[in-house]
MARLORO-184259 format. One line per field, with one value per residue: x, y, z of N, C-alpha, C in turn; residue in three letters. Coordinates in Angstrom, 2 decimals, always signed. Example, Ala and Ser with C-alpha at 12.3 -4.5 7.8 and 13.67 -1.06 7.14 Angstrom:
# MARLORO-184259
nc1 (+13.19:+12.85)
nc2 (-5.69:-2.25)
nc3 (+7.80:+7.08)
cac1 (+12.30:+13.67)
cac2 (-4.50:-1.06)
cac3 (+7.80:+7.14)
cc1 (+13.20:+12.90)
cc2 (-3.30:+0.03)
cc3 (+7.80:+7.87)
aa (ALA:SER)
# end
This chain:
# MARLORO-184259
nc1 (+23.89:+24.02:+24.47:+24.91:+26.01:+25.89:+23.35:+20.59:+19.05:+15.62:+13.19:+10.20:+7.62:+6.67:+8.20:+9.82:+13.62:+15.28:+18.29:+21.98:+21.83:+22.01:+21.74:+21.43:+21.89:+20.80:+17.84:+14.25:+11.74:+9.34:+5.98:+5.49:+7.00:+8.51:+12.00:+14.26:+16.58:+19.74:+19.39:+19.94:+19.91:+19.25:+19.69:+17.06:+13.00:+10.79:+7.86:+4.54:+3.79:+5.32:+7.37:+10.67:+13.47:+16.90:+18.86:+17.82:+18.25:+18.21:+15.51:+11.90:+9.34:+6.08:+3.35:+2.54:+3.30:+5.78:+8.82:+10.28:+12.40:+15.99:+17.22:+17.57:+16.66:+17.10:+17.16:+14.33:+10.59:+7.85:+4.70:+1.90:+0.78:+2.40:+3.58:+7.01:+8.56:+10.86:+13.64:+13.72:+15.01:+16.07:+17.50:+19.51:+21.54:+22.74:+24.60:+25.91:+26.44:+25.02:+22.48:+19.09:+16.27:+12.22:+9.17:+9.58:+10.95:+13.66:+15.36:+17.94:+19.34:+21.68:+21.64:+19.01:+16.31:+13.12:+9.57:+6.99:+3.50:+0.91:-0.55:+1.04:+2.51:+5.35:+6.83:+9.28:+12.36:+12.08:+13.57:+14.14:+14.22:+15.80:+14.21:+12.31:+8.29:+5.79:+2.20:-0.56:-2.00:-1.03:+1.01:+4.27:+6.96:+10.04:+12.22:+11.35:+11.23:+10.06:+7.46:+4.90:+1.70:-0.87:-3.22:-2.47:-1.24:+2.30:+4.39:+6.88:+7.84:+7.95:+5.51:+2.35:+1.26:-1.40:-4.67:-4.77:-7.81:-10.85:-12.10:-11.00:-8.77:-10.34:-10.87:-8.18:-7.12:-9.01:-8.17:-5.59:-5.52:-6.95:-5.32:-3.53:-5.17:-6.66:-9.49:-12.06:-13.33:-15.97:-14.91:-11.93:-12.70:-13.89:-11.82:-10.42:-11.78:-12.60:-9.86:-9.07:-11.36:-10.18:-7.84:-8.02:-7.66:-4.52:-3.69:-5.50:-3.65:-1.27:-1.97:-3.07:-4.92:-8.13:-7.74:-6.52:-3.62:-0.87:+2.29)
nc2 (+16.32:+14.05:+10.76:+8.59:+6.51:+3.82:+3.30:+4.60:+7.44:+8.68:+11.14:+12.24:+14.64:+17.40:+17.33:+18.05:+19.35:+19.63:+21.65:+20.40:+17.38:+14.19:+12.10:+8.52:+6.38:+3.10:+4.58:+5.82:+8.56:+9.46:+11.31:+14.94:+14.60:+15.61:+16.01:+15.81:+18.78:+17.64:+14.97:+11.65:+9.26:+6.29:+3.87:+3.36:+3.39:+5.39:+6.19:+8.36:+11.63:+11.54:+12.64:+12.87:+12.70:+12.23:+8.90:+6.80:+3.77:+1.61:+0.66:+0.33:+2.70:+2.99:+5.49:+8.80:+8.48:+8.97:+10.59:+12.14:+12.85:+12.96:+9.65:+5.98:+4.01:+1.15:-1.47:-2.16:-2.11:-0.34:+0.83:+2.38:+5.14:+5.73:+7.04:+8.00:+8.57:+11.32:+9.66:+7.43:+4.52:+1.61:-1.68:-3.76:-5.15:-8.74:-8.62:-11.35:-11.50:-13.32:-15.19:-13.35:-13.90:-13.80:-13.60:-16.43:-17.58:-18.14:-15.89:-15.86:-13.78:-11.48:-9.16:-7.23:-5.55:-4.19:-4.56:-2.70:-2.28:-0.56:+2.64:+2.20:+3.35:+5.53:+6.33:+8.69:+8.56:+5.57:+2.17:-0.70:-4.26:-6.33:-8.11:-7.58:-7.06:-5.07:-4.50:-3.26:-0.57:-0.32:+1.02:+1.97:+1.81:+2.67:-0.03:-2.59:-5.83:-8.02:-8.96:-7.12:-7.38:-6.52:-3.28:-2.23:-1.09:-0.80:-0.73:-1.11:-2.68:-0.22:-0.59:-2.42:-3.79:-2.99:-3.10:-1.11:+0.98:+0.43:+2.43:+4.54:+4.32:+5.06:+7.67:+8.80:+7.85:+9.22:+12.19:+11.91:+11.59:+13.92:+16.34:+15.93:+16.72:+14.62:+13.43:+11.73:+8.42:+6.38:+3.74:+3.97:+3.10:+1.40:-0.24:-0.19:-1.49:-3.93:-4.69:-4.60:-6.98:-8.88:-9.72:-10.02:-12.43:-12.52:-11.11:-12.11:-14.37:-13.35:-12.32:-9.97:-7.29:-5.18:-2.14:+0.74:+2.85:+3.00:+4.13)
nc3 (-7.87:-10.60:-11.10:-13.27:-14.24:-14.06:-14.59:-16.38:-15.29:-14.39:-14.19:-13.38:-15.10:-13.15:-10.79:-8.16:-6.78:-4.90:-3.48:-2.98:-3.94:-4.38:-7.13:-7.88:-10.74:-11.61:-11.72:-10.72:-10.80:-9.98:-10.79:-9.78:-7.52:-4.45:-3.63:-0.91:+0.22:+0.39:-0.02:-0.41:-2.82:-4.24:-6.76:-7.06:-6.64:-7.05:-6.85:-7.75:-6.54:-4.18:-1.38:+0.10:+1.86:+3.67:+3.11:+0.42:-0.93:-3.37:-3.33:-3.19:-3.28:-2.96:-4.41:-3.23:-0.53:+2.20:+2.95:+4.63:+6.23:+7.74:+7.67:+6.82:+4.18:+3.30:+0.35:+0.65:+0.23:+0.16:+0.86:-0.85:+0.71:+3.20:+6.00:+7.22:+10.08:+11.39:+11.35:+11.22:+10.37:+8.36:+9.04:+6.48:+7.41:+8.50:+11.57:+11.62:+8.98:+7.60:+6.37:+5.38:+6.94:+5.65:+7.10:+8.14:+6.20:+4.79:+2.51:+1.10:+0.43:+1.26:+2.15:+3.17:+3.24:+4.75:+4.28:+4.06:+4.37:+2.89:+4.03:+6.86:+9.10:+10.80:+14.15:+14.91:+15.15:+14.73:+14.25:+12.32:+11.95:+10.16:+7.65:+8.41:+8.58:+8.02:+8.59:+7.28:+7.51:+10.10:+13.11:+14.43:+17.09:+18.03:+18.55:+15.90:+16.18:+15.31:+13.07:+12.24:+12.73:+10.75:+11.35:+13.79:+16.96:+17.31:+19.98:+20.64:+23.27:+24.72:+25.78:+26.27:+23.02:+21.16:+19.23:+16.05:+16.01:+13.47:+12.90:+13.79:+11.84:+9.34:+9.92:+9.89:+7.24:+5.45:+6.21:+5.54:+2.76:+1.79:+2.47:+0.36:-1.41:-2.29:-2.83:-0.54:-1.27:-1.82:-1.98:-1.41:+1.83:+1.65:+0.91:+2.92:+5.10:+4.11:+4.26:+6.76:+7.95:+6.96:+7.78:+10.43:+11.99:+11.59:+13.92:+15.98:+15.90:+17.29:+18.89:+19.67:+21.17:+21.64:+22.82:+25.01:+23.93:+26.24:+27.70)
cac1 (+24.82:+23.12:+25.55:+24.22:+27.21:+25.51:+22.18:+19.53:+18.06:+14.45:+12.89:+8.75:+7.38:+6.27:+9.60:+10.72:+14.76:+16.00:+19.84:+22.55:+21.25:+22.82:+20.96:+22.70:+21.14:+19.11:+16.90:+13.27:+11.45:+7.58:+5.40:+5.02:+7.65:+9.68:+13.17:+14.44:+18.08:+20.97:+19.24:+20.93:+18.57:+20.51:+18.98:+15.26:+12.27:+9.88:+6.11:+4.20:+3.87:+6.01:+7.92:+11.19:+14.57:+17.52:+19.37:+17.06:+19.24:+18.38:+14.71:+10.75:+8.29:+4.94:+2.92:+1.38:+4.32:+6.83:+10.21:+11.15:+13.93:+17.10:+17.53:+18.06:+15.26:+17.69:+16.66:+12.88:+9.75:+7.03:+3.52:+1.38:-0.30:+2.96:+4.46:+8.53:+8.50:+12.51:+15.28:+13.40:+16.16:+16.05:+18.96:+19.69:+22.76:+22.79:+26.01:+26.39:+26.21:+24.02:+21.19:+18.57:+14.71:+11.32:+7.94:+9.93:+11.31:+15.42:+15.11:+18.53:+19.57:+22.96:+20.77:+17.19:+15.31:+11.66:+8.47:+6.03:+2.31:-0.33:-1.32:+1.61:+3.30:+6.41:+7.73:+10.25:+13.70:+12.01:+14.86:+13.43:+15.47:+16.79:+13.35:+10.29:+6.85:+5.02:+0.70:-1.50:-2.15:-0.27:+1.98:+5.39:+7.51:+10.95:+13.00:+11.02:+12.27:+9.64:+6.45:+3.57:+0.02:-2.07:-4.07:-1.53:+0.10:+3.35:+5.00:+8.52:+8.87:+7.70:+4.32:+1.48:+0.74:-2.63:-5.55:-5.63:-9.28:-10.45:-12.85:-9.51:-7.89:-11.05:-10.85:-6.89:-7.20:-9.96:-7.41:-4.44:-6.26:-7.33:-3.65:-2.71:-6.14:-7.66:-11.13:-11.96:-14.01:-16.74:-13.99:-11.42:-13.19:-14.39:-10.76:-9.80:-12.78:-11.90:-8.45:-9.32:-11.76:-8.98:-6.70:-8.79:-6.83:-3.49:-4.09:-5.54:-2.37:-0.35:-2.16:-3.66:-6.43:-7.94:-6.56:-5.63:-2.09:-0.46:+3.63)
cac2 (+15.51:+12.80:+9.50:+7.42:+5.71:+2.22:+2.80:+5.80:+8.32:+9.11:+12.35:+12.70:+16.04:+17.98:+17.29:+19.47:+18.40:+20.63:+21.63:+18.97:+16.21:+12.93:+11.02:+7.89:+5.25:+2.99:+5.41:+6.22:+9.44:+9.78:+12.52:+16.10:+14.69:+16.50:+15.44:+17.59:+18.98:+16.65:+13.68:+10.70:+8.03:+5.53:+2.61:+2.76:+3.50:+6.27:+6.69:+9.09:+12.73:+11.39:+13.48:+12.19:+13.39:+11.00:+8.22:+5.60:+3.08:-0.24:+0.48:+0.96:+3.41:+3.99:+6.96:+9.19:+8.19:+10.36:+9.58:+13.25:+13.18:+11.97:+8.18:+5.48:+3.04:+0.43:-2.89:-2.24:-1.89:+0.70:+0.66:+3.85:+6.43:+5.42:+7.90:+7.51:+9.28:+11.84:+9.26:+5.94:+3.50:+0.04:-2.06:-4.49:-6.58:-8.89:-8.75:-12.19:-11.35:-14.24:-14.29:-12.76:-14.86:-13.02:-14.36:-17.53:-18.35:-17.98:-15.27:-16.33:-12.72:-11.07:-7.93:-7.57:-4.61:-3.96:-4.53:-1.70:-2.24:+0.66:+3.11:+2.10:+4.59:+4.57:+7.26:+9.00:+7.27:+4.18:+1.58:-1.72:-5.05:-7.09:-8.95:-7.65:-7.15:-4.18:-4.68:-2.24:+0.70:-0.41:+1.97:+1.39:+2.92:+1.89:-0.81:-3.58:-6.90:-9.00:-9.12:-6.39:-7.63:-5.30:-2.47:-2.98:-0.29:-1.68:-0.08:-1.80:-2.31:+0.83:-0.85:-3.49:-3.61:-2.84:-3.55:+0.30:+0.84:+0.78:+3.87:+5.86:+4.66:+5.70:+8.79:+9.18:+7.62:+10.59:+13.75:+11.60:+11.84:+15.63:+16.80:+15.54:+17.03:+13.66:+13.63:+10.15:+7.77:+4.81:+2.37:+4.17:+3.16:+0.13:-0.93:-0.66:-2.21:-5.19:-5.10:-5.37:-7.89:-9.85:-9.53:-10.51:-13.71:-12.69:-10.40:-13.26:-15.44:-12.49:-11.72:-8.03:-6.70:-3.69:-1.37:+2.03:+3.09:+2.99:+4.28)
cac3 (-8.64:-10.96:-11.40:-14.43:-14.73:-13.62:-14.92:-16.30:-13.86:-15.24:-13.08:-14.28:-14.31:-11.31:-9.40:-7.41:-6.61:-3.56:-3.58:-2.56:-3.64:-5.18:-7.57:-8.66:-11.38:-12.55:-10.82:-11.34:-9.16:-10.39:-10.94:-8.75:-5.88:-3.82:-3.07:-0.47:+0.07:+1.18:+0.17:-1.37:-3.83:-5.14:-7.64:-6.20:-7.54:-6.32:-6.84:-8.11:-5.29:-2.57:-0.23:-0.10:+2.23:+3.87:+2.10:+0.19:-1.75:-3.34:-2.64:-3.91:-2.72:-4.43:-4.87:-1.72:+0.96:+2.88:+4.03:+4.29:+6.65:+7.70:+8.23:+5.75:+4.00:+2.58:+0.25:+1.07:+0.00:+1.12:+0.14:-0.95:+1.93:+4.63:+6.30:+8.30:+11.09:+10.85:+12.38:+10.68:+9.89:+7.86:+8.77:+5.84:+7.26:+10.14:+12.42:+11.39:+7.18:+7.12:+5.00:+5.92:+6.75:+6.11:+7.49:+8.35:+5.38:+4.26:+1.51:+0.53:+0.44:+1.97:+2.20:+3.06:+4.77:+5.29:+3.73:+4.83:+3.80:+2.86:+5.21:+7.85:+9.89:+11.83:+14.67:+15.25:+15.37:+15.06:+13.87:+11.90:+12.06:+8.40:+7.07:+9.15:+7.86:+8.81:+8.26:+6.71:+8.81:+11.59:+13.53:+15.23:+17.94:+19.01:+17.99:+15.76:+16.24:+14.98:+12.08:+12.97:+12.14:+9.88:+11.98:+14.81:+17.33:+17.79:+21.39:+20.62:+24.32:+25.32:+25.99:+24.98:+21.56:+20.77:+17.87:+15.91:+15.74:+12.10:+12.87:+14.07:+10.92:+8.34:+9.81:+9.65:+5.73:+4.69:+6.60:+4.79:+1.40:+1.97:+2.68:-1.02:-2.46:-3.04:-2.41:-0.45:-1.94:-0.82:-2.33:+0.06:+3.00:+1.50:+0.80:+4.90:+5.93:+4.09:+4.54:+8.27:+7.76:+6.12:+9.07:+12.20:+11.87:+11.83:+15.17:+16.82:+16.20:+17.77:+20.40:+19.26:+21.37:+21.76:+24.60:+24.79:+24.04:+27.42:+27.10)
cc1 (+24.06:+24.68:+24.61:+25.17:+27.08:+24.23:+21.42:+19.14:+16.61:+13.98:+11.37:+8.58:+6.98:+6.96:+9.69:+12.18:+15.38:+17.75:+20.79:+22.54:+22.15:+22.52:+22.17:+21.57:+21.33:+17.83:+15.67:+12.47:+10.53:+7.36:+5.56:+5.40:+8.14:+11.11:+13.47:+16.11:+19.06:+20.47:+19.91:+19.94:+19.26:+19.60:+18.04:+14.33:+11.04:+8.56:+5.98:+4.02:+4.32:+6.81:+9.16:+12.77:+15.75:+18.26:+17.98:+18.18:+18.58:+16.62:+13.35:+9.79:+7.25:+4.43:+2.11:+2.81:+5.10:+7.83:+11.33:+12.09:+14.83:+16.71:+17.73:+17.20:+16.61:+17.04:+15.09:+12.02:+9.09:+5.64:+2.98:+0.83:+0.82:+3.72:+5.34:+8.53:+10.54:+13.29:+14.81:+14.44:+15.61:+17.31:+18.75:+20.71:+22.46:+24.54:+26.42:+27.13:+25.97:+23.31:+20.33:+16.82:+13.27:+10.36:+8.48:+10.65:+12.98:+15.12:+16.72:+20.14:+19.84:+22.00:+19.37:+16.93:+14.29:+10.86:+6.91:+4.33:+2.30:-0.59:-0.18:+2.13:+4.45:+6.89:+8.98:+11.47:+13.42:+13.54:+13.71:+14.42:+15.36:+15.12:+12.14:+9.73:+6.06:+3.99:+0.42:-2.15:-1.75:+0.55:+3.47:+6.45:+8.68:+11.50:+11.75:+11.79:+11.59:+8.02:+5.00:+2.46:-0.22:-2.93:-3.67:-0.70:+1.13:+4.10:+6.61:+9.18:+8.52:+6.60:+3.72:+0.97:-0.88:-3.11:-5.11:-7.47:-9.57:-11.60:-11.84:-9.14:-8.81:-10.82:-9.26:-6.79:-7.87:-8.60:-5.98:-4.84:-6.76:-5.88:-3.19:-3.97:-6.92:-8.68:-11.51:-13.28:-15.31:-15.62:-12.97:-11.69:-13.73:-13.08:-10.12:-10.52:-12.71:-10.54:-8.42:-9.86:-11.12:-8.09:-6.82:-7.53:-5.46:-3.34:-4.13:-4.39:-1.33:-0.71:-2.65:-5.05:-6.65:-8.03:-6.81:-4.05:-1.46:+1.32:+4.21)
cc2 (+14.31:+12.06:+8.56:+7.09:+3.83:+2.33:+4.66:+6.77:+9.10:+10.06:+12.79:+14.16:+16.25:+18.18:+18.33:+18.99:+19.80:+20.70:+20.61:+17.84:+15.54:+11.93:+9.92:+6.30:+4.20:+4.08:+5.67:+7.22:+10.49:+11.09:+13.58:+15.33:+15.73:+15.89:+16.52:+17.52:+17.97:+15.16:+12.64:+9.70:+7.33:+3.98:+2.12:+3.58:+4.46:+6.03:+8.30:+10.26:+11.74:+12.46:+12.47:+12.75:+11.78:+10.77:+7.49:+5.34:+1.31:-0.52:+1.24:+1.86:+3.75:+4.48:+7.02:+8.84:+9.22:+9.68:+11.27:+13.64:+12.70:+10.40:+7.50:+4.38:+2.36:-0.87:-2.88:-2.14:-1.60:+0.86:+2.18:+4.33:+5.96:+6.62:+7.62:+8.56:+9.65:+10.67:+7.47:+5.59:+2.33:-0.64:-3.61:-5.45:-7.10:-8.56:-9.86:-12.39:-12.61:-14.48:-14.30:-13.52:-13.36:-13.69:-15.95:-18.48:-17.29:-17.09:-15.51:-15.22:-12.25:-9.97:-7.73:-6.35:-5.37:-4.29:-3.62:-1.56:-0.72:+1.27:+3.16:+3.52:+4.57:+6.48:+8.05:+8.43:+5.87:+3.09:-0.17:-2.91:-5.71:-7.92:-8.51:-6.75:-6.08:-3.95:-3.51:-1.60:+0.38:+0.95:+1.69:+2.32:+1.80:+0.87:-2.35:-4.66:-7.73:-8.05:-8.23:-6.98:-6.47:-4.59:-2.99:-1.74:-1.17:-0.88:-0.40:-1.71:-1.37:+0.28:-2.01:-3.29:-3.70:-2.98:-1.51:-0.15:+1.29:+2.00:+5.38:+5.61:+5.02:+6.98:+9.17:+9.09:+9.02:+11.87:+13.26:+12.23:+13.32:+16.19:+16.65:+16.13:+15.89:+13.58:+11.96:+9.73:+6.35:+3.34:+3.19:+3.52:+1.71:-0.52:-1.45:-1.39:-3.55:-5.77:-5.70:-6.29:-9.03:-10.43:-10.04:-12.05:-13.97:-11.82:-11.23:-13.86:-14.71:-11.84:-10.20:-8.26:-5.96:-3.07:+0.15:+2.02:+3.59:+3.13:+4.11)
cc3 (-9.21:-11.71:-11.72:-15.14:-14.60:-14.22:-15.15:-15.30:-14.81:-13.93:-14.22:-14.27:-13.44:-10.35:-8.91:-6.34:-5.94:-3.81:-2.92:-2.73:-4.75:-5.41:-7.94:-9.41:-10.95:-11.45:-11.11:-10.64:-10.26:-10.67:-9.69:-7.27:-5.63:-3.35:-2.13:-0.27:+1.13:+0.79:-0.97:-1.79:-4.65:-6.13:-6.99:-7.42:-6.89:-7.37:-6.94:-6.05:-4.06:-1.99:+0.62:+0.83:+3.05:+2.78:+1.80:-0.73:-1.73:-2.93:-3.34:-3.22:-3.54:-3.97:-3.08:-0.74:+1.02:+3.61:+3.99:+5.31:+6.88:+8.10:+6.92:+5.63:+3.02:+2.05:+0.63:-0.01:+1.03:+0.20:-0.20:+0.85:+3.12:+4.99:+7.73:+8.84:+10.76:+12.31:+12.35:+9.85:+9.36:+8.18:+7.31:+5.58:+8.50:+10.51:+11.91:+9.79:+7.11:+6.26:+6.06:+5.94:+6.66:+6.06:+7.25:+7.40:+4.62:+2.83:+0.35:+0.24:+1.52:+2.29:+1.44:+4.06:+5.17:+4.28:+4.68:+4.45:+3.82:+3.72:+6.62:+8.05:+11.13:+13.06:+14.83:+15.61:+15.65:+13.86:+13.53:+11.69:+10.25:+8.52:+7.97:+7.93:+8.44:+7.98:+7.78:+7.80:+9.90:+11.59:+14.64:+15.68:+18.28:+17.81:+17.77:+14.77:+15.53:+13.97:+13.29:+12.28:+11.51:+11.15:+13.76:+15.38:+18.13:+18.64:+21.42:+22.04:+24.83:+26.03:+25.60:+23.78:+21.37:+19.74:+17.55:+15.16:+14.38:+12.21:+12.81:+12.67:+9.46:+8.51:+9.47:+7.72:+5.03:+5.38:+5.62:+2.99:+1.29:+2.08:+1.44:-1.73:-3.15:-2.30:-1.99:-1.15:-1.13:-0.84:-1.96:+0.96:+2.87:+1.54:+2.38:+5.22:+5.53:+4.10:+6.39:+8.17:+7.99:+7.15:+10.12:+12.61:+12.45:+13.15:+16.23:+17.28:+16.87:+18.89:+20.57:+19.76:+21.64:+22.66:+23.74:+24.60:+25.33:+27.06:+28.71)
aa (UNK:UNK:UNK:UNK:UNK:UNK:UNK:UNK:UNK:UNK:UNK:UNK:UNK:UNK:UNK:UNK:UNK:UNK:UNK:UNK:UNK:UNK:UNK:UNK:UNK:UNK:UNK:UNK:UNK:UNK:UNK:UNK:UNK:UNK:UNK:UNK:UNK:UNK:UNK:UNK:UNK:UNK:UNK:UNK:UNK:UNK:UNK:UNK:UNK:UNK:UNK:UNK:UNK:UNK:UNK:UNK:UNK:UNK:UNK:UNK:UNK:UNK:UNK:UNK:UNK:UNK:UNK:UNK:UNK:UNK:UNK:UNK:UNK:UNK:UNK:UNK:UNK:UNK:UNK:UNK:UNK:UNK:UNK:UNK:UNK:UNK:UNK:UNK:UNK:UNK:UNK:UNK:UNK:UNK:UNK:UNK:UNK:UNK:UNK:UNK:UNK:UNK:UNK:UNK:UNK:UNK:UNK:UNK:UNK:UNK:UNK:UNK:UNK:UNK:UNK:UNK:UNK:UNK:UNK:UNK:UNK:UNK:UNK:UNK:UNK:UNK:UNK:UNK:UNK:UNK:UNK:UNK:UNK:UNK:UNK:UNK:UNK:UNK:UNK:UNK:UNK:UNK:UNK:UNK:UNK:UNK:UNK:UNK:UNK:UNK:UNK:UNK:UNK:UNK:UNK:UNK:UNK:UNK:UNK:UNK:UNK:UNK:UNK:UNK:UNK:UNK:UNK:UNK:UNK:UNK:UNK:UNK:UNK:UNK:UNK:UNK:UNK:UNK:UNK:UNK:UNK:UNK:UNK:UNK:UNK:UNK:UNK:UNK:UNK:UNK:UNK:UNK:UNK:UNK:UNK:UNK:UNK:UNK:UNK:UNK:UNK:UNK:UNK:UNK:UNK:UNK:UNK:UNK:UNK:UNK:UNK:UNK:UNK:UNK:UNK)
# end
């Protein structure tokens, strides 16, 4: 069902738009995705080859990510190469209908998800609260309550949060990039290595060191 009664629905080539589904404008949904069946996309904005199932509503994803099963990415942003583990939620109201703060500051805004860097990755029914921040290649389990550092497994409670090692995540980046047919690059590999770099900082101030994953 496409409802462009509020706004356009643009669909690039390559799509591929599974049965059931219920587009609804201003809509935009890139090159050679996949939508898959039952899913609902309501005034967001997809990226080029994503992999796409659930609700999304009110929300950007660019190119390379996966949010292919049920749960609901509301009000967000999602960076390229992330992939939502099936039963990943955004909530975008508080209990209070407050407004909503992100990285400490009053956004002003009745409704606010997520912000998901590059590279992140989330588990299985993980559930994300109204304004967090989730780092570049971090990973997160469980219910997060508060701002993940960059290259960060986040245990939500299950555990201590640990540094991810940026050797684990070159190699995860190159099998990510092979799975889509892109061939990695020196400026791939150069891009993590200073994205970590970059980061050491905010780790520190949070207390990220490196461990094994202990559950």
């Amino acid at each position: 069902v496409f409802d462009a009664s509020k706004g356009p629905i643009v669909i690039d080539s390559g799509t591929h738009i599974k049965l059931f589904t219920y587009l609804v404008g201003p809509l935009y949904i890139g090159k050679n995705c996949t939508i898959n069946e039952h899913a609902s996309i309501k005034e967001s904005c997809i990226g080029d080859m994503c992999k796409v199932g659930g609700e999304v509503d009110v929300s950007i994803m660019q190119g390379y990510s996966n949010k292919q099963h049920y749960g609901v990415l509301a009000y967000s942003w999602v960076g390229e190469w992330v992939n939502l583990g099936g039963g990943t939620s955004t909530s975008d109201l508080k209990n209070t209908y407050g407004t909503i703060s992100m990285h400490g500051e009053d956004t002003g805004q009745l409704f606010m998800g997520c912000v998901i860097a590059d590279y992140a990755k989330t588990s299985i029914q993980a559930a994300i609260m109204p304004g967090r921040i989730i780092g570049v290649n971090s990973t997160v389990l469980g219910l997060v309550t508060k701002d993940v550092p960059s290259f960060t497994n986040y245990l939500g409670g299950y555990g201590k949060d640990v540094a991810f090692d940026l050797s684990v995540a070159l190699e995860v980046q190159k099998r990510m990039l092979l799975r889509r047919n892109v061939q990695p690059t020196k400026l791939h590999r150069a891009l993590l290595e200073k994205v970590f770099e970059m980061t050491n900082k905010e780790r520190k101030e949070a207390a990220i060191k490196k461990g094994k994953i202990s559950l």
